[in-house]
HTML snippet that shows the backbone in 3Dmol.js (N, CA, C, O; Angstrom):
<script src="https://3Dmol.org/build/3Dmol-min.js"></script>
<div id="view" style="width:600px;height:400px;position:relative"></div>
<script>
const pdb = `
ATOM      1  N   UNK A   1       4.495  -5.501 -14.861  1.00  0.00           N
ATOM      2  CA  UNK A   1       4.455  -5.562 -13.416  1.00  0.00           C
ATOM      3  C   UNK A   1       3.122  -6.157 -12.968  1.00  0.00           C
ATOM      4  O   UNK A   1       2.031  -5.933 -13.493  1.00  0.00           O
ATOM      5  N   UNK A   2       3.377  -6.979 -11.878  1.00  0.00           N
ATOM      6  CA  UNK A   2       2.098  -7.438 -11.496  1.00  0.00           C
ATOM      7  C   UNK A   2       1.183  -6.663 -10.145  1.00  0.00           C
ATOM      8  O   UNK A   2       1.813  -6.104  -9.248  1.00  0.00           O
ATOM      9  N   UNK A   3       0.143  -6.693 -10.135  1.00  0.00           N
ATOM     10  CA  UNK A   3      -0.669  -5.830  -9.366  1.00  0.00           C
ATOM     11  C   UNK A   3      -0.078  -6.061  -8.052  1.00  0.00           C
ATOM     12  O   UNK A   3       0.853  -6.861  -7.953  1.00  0.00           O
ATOM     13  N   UNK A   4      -0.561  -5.390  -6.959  1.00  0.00           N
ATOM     14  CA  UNK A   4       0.016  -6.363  -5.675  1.00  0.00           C
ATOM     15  C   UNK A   4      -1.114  -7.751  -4.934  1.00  0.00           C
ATOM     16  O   UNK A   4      -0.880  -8.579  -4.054  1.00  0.00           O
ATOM     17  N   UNK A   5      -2.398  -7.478  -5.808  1.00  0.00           N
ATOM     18  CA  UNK A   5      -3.352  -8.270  -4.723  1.00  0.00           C
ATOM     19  C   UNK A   5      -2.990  -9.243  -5.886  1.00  0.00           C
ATOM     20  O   UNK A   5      -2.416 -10.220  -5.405  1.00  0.00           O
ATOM     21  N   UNK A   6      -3.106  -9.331  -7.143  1.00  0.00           N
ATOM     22  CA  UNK A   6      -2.992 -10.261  -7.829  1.00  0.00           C
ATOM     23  C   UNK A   6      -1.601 -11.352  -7.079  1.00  0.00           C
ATOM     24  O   UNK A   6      -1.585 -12.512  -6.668  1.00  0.00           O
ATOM     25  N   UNK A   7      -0.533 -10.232  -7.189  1.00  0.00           N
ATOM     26  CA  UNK A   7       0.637 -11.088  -6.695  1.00  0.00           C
ATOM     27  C   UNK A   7       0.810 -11.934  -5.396  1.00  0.00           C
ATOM     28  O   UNK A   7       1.469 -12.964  -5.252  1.00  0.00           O
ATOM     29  N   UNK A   8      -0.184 -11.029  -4.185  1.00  0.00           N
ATOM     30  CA  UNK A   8      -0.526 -11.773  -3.151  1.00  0.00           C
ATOM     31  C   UNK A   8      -1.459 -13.142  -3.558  1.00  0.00           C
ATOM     32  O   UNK A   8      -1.245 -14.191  -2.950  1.00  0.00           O
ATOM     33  N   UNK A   9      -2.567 -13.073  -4.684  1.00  0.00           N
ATOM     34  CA  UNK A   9      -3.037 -14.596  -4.286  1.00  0.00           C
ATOM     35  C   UNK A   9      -2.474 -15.215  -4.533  1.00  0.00           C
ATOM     36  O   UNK A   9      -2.666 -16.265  -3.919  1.00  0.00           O
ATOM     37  N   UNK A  10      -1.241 -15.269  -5.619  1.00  0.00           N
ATOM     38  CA  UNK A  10      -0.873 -16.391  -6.689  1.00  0.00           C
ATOM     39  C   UNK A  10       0.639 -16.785  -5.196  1.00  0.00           C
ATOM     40  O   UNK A  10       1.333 -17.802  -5.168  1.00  0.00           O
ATOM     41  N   UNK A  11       0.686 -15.936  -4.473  1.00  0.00           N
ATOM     42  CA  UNK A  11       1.578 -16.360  -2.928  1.00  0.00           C
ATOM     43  C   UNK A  11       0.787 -17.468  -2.414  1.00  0.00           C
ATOM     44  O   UNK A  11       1.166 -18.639  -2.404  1.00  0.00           O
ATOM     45  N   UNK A  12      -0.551 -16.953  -1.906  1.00  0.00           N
ATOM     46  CA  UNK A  12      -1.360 -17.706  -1.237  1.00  0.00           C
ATOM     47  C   UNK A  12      -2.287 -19.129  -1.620  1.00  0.00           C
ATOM     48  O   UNK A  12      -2.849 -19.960  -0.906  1.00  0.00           O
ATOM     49  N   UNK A  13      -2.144 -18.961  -3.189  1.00  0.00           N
ATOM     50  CA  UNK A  13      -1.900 -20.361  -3.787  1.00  0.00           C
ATOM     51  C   UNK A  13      -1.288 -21.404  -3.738  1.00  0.00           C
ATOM     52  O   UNK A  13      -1.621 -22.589  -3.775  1.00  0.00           O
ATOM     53  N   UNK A  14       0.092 -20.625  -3.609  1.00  0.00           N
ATOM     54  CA  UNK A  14       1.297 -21.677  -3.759  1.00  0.00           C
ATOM     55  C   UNK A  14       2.393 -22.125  -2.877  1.00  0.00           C
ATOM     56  O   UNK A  14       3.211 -23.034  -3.022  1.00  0.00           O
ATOM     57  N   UNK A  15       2.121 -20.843  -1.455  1.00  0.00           N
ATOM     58  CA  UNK A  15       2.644 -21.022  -0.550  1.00  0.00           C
ATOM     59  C   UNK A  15       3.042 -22.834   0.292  1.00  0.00           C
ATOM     60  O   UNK A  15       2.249 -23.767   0.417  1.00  0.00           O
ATOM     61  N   UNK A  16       4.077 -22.795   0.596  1.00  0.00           N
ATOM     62  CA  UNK A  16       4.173 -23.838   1.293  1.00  0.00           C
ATOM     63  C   UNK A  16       3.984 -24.183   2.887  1.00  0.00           C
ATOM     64  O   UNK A  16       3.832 -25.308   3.362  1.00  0.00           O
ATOM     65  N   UNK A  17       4.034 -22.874   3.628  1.00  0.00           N
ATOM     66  CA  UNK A  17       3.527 -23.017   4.837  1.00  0.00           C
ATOM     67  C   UNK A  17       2.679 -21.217   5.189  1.00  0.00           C
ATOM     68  O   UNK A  17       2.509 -20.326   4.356  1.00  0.00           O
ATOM     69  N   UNK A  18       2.324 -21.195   6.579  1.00  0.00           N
ATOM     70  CA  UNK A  18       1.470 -19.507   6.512  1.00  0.00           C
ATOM     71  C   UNK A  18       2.178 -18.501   6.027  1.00  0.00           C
ATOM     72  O   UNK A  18       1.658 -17.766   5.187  1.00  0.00           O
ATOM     73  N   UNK A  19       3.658 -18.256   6.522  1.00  0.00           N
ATOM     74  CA  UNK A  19       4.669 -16.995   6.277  1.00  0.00           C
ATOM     75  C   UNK A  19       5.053 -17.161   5.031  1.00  0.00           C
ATOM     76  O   UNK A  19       5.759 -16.235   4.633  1.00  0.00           O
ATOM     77  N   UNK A  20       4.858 -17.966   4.292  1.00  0.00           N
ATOM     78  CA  UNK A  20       6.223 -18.481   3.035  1.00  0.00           C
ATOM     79  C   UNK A  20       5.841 -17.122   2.207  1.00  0.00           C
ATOM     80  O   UNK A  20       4.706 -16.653   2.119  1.00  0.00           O
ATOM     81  N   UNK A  21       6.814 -16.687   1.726  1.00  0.00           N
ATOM     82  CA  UNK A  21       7.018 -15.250   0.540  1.00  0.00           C
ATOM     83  C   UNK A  21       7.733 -15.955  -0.348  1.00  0.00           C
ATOM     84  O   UNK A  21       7.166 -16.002  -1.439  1.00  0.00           O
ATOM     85  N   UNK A  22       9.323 -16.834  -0.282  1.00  0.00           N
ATOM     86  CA  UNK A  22      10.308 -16.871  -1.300  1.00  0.00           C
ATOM     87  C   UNK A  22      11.006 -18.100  -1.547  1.00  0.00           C
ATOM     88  O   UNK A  22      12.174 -18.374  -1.825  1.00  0.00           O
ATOM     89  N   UNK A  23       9.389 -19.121  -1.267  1.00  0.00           N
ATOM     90  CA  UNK A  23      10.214 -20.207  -1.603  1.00  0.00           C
ATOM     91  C   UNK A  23      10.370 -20.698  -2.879  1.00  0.00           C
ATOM     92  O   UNK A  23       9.655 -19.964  -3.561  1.00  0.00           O
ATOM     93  N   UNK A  24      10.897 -21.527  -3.617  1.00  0.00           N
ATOM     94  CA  UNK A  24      11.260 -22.142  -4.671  1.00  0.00           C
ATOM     95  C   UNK A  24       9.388 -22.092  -5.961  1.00  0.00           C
ATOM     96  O   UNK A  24       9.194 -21.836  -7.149  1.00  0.00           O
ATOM     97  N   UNK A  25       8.514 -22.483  -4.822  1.00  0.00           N
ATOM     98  CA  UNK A  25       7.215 -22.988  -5.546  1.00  0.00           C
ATOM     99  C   UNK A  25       6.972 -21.296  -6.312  1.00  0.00           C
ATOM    100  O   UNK A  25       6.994 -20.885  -7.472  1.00  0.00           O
ATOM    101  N   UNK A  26       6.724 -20.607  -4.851  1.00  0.00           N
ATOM    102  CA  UNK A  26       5.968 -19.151  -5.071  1.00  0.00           C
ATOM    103  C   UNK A  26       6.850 -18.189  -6.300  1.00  0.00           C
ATOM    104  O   UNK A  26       6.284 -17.598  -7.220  1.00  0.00           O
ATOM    105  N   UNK A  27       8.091 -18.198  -6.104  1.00  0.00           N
ATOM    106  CA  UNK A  27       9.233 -17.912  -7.304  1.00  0.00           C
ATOM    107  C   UNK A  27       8.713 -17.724  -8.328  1.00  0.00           C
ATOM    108  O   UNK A  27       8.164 -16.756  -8.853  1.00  0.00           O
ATOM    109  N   UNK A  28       9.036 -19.334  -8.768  1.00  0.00           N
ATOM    110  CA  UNK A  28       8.307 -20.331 -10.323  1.00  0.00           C
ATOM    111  C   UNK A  28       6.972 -19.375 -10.334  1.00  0.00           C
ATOM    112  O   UNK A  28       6.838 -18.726 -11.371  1.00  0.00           O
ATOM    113  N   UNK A  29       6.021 -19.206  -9.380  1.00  0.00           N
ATOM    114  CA  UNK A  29       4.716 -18.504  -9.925  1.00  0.00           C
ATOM    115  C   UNK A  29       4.616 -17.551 -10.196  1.00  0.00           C
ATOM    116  O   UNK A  29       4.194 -17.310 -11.326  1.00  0.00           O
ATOM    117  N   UNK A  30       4.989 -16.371  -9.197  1.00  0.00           N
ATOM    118  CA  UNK A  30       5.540 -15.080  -9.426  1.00  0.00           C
ATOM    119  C   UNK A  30       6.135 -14.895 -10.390  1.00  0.00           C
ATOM    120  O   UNK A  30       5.796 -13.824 -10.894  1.00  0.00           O
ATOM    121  N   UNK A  31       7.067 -15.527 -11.071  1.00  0.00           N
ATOM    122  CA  UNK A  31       7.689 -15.123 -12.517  1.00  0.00           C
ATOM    123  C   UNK A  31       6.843 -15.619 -13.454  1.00  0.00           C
ATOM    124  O   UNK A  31       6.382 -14.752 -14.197  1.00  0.00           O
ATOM    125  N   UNK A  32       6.406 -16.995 -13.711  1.00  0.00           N
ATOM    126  CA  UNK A  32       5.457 -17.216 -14.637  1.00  0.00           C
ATOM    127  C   UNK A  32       3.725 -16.409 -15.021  1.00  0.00           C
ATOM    128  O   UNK A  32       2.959 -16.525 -15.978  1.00  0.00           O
ATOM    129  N   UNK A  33       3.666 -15.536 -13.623  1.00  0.00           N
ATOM    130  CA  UNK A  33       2.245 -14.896 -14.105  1.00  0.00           C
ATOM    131  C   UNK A  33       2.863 -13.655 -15.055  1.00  0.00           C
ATOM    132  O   UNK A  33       2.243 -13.048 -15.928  1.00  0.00           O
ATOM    133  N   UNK A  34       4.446 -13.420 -14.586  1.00  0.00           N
ATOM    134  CA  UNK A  34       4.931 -11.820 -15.136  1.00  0.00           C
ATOM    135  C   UNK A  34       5.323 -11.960 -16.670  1.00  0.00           C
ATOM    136  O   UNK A  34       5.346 -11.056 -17.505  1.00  0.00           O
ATOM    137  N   UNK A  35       5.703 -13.648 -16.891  1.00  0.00           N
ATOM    138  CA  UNK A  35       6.112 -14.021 -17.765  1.00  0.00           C
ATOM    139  C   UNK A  35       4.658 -14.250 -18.839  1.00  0.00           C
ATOM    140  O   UNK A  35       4.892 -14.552 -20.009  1.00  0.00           O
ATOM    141  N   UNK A  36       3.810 -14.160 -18.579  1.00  0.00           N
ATOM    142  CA  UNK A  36       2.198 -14.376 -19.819  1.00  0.00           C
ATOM    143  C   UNK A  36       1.625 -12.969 -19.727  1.00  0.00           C
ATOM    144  O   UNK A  36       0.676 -12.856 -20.503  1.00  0.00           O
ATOM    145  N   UNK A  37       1.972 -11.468 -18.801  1.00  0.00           N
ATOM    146  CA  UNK A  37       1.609 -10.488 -18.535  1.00  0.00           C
ATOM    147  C   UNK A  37       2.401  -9.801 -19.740  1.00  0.00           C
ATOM    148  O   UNK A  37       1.894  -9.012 -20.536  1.00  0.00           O
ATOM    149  N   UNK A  38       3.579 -10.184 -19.742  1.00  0.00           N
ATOM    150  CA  UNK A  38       4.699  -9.267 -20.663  1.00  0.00           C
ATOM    151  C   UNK A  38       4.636 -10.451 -22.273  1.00  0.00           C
ATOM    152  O   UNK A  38       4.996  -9.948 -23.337  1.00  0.00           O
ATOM    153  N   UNK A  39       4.300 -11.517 -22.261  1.00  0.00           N
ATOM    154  CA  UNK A  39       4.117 -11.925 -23.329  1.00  0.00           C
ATOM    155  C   UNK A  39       2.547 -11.452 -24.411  1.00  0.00           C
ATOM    156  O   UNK A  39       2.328 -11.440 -25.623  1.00  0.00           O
ATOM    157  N   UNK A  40       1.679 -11.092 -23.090  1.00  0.00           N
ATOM    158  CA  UNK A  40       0.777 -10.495 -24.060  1.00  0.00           C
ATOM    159  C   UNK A  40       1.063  -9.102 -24.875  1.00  0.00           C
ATOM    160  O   UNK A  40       0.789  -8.843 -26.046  1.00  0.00           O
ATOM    161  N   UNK A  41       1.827  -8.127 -23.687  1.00  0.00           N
ATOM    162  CA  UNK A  41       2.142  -7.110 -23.985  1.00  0.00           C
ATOM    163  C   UNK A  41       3.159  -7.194 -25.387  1.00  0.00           C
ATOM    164  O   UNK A  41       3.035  -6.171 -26.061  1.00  0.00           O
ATOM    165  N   UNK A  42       3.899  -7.947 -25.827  1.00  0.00           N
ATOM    166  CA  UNK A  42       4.554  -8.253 -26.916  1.00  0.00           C
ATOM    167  C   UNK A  42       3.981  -9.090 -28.072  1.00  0.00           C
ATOM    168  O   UNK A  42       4.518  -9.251 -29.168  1.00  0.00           O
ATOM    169  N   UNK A  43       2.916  -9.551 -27.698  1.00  0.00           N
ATOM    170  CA  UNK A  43       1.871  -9.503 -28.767  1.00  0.00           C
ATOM    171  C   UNK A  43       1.363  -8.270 -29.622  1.00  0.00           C
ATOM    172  O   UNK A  43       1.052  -8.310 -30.812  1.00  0.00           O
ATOM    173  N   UNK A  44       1.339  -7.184 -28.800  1.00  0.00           N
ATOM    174  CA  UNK A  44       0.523  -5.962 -28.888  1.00  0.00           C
ATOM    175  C   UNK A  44       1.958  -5.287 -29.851  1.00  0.00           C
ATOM    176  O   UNK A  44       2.011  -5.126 -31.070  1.00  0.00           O
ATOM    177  N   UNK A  45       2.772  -5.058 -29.056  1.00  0.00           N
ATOM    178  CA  UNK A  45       4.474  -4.231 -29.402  1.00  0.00           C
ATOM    179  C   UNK A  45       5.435  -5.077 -29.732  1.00  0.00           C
ATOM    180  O   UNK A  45       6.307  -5.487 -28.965  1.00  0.00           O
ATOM    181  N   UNK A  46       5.296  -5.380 -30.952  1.00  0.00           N
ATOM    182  CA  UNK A  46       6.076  -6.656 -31.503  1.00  0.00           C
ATOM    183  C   UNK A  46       7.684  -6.084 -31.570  1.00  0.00           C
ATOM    184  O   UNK A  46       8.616  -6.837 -31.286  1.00  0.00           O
ATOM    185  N   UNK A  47       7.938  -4.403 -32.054  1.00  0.00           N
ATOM    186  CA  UNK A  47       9.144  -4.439 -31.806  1.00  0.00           C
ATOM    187  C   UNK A  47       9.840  -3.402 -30.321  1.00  0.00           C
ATOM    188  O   UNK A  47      10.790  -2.627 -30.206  1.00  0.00           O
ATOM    189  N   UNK A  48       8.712  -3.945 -29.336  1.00  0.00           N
ATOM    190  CA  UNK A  48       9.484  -3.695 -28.091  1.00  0.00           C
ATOM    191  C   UNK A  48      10.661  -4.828 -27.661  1.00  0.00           C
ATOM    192  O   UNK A  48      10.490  -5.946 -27.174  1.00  0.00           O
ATOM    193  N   UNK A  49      11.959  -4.113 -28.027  1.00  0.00           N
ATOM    194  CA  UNK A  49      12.962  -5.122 -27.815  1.00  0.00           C
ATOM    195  C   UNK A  49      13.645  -5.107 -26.554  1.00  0.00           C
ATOM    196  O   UNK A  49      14.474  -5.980 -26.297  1.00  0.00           O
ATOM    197  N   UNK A  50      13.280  -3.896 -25.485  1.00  0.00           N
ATOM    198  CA  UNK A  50      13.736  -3.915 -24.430  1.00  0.00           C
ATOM    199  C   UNK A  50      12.836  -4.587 -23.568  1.00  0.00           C
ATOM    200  O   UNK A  50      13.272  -4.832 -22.443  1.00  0.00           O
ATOM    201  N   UNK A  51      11.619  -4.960 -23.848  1.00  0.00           N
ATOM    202  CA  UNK A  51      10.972  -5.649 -22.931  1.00  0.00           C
ATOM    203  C   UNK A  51      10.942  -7.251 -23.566  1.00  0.00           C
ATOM    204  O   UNK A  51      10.640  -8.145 -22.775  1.00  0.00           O
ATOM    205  N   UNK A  52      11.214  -7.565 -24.802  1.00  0.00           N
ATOM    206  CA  UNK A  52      11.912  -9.173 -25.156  1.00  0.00           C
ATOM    207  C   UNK A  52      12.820  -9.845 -24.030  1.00  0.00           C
ATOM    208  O   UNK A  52      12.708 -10.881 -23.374  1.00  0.00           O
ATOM    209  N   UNK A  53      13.855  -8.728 -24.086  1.00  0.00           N
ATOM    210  CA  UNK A  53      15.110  -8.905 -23.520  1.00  0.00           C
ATOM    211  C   UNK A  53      14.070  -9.639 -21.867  1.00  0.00           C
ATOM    212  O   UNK A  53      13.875 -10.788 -21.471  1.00  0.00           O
ATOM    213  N   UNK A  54      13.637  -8.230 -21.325  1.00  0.00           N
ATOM    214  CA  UNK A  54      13.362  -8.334 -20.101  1.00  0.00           C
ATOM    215  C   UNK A  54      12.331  -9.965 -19.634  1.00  0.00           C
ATOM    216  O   UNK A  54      12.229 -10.533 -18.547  1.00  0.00           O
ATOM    217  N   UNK A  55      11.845 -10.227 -20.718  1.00  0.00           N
ATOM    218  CA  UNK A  55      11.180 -11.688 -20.923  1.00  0.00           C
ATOM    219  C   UNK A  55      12.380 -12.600 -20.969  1.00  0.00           C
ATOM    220  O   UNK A  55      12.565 -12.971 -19.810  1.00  0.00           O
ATOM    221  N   UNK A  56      13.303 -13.146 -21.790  1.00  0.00           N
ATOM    222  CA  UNK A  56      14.087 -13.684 -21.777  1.00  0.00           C
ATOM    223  C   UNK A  56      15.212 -14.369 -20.675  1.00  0.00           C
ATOM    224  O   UNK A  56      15.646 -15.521 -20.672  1.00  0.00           O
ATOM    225  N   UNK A  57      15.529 -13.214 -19.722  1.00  0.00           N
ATOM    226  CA  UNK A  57      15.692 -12.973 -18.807  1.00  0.00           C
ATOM    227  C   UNK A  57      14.597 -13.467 -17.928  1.00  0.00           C
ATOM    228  O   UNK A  57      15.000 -14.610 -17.713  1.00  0.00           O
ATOM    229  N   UNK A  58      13.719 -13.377 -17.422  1.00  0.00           N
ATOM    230  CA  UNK A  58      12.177 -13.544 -16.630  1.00  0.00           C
ATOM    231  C   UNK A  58      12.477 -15.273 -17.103  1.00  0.00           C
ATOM    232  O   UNK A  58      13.077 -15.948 -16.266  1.00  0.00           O
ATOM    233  N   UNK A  59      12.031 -16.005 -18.518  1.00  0.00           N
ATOM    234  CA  UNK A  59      12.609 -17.504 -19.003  1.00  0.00           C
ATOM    235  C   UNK A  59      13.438 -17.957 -18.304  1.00  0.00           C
ATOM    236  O   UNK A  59      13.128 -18.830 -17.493  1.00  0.00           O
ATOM    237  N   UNK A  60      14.783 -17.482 -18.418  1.00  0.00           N
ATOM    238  CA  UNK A  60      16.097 -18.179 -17.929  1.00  0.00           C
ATOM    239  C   UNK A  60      15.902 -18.015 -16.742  1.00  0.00           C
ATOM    240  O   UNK A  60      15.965 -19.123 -16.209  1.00  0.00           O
ATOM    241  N   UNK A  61      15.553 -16.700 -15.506  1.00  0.00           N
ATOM    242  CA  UNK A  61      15.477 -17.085 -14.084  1.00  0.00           C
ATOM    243  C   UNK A  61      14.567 -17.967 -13.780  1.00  0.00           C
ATOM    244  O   UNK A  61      14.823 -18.703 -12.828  1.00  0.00           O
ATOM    245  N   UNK A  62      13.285 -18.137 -14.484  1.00  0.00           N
ATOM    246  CA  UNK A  62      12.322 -19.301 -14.049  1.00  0.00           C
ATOM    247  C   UNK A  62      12.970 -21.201 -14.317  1.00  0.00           C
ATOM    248  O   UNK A  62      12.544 -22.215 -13.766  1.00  0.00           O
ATOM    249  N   UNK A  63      14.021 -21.074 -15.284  1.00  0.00           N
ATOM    250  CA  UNK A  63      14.324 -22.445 -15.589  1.00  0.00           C
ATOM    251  C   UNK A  63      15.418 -22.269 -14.422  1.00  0.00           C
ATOM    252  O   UNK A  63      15.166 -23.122 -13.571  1.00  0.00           O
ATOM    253  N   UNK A  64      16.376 -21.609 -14.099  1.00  0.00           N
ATOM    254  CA  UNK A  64      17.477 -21.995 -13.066  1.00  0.00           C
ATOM    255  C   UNK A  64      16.722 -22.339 -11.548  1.00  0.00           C
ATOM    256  O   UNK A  64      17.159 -23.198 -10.782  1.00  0.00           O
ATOM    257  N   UNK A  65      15.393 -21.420 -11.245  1.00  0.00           N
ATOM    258  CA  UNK A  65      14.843 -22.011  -9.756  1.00  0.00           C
ATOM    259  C   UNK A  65      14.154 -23.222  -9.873  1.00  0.00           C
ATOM    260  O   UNK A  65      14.116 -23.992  -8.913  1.00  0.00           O
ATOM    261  N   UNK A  66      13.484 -23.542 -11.168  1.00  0.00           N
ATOM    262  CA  UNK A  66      13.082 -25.359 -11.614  1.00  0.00           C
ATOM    263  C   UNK A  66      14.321 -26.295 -11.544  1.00  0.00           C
ATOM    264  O   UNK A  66      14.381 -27.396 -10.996  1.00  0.00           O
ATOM    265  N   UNK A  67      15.137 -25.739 -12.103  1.00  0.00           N
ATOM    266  CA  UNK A  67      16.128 -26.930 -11.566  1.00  0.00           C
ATOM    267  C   UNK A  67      16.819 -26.908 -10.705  1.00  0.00           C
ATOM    268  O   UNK A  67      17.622 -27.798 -10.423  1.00  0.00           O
ATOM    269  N   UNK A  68      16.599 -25.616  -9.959  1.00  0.00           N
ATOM    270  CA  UNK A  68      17.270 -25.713  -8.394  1.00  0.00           C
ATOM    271  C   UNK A  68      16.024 -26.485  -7.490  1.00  0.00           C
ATOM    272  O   UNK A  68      16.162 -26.803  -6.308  1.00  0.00           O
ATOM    273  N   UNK A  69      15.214 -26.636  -8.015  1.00  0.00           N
ATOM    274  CA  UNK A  69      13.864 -27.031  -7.293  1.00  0.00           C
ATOM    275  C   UNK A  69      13.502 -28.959  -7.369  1.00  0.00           C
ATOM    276  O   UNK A  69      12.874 -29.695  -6.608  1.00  0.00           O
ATOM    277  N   UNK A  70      14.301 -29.234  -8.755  1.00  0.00           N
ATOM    278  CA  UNK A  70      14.694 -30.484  -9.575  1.00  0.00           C
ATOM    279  C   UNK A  70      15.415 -31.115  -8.581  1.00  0.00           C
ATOM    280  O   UNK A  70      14.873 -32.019  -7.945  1.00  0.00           O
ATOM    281  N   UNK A  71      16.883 -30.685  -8.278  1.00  0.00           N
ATOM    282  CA  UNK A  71      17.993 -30.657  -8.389  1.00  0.00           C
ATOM    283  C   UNK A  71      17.558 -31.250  -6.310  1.00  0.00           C
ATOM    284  O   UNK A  71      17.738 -32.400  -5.911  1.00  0.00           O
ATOM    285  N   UNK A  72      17.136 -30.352  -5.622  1.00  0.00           N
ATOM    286  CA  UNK A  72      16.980 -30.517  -3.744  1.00  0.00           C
ATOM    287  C   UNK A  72      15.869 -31.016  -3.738  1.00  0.00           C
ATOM    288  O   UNK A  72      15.777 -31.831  -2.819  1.00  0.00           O
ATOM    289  N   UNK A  73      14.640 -30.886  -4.540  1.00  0.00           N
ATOM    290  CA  UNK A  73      13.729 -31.639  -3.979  1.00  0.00           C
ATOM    291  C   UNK A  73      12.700 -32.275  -5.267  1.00  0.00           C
ATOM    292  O   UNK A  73      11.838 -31.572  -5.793  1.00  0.00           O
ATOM    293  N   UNK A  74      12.920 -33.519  -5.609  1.00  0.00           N
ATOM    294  CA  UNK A  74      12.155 -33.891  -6.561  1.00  0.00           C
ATOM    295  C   UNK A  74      10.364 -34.259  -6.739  1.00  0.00           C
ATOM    296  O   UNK A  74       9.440 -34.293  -7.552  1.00  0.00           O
ATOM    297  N   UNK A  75      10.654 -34.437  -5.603  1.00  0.00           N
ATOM    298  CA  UNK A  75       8.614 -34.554  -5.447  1.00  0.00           C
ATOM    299  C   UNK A  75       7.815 -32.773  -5.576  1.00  0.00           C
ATOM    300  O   UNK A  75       6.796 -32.414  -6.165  1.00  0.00           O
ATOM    301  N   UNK A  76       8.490 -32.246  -5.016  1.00  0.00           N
ATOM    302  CA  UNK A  76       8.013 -30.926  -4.779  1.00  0.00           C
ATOM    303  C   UNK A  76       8.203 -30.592  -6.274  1.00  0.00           C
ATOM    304  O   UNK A  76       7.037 -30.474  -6.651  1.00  0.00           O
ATOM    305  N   UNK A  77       9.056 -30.354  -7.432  1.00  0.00           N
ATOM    306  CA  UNK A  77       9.845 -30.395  -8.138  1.00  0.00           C
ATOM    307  C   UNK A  77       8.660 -30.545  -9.334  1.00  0.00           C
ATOM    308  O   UNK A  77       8.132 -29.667 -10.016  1.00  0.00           O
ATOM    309  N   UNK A  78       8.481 -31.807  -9.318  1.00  0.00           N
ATOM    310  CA  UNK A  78       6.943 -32.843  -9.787  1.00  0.00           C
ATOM    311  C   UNK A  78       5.556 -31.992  -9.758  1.00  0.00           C
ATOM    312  O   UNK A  78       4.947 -31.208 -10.486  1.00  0.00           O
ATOM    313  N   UNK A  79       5.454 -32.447  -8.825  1.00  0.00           N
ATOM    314  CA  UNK A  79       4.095 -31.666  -8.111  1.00  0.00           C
ATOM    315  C   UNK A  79       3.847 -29.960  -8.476  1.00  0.00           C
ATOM    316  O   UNK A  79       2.772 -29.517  -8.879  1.00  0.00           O
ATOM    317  N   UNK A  80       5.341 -28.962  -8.189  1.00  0.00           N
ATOM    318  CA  UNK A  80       4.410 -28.293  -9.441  1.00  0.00           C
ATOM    319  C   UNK A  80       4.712 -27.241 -10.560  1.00  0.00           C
ATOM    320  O   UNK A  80       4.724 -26.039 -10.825  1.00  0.00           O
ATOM    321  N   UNK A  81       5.051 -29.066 -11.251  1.00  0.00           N
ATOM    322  CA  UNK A  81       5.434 -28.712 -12.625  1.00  0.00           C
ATOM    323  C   UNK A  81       3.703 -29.387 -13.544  1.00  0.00           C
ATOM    324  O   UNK A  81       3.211 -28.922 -14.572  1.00  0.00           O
ATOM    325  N   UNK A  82       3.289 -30.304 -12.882  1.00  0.00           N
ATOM    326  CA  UNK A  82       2.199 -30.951 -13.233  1.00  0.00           C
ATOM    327  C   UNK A  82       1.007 -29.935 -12.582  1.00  0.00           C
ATOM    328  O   UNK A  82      -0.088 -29.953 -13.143  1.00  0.00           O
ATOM    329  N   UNK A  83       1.200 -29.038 -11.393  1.00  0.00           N
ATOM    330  CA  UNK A  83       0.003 -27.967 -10.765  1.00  0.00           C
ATOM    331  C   UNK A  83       0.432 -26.771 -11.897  1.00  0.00           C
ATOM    332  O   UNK A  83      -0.600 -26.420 -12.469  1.00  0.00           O
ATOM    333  N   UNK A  84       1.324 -26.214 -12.283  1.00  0.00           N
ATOM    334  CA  UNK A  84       1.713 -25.012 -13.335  1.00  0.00           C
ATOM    335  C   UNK A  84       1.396 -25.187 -14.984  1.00  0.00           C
ATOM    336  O   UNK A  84       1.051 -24.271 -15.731  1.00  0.00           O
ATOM    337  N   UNK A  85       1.593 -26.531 -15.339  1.00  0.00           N
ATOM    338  CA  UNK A  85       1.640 -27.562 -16.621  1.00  0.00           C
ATOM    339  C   UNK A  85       2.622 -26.579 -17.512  1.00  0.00           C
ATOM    340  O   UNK A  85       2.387 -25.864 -18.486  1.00  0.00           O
ATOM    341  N   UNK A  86       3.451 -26.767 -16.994  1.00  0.00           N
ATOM    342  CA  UNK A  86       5.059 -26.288 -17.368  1.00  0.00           C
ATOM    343  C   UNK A  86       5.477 -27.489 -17.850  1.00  0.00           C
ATOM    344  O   UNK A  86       4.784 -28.422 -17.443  1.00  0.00           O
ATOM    345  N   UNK A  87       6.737 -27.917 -18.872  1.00  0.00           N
ATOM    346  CA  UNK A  87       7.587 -28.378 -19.214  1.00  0.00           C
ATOM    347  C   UNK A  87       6.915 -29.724 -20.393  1.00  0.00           C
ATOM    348  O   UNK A  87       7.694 -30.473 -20.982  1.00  0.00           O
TER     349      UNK A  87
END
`;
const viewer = $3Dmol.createViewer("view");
viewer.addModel(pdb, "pdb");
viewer.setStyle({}, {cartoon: {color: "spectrum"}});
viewer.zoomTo();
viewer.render();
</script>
């Protein structure tokens, strides 16, 4: 789980306008900080298999909002896959 102030900057990073909470960008970030939080933790607990799973899961929802993100808007899409250095 991510802290809440942590989770607020990585909003206020990536936000696309003042209010934005759930757009496509902030998503992708929000899952990718949870996704290197729980990968360290499985460094540590190699046979925690309920929290694999829960990574795996965390993977596949981050690739379906990239290519929903691909898919409606390709510059945005671009921009930050090259700001994340994803793919």
């Amino acid at each position: 789980m991510l802290a809440t102030k942590k989770k607020q900057g990585i909003i206020k990073k990536n936000q696309v306008h003042d209010k934005d909470t759930g757009s496509s960008e902030v998503q992708v970030s929000i899952i990718s900080a949870a996704i290197e939080e729980l990968a360290k933790h499985l460094k540590k607990h190699k046979k925690d298999n309920h929290s694999r799973r829960g990574l795996i899961k965390m993977v596949a929802d981050r690739r379906t909002h990239l290519k929903y993100l691909e898919r409606t808007n390709k510059s945005r899409y671009t921009a930050l896959v090259k700001k994340m250095d994803l793919v």
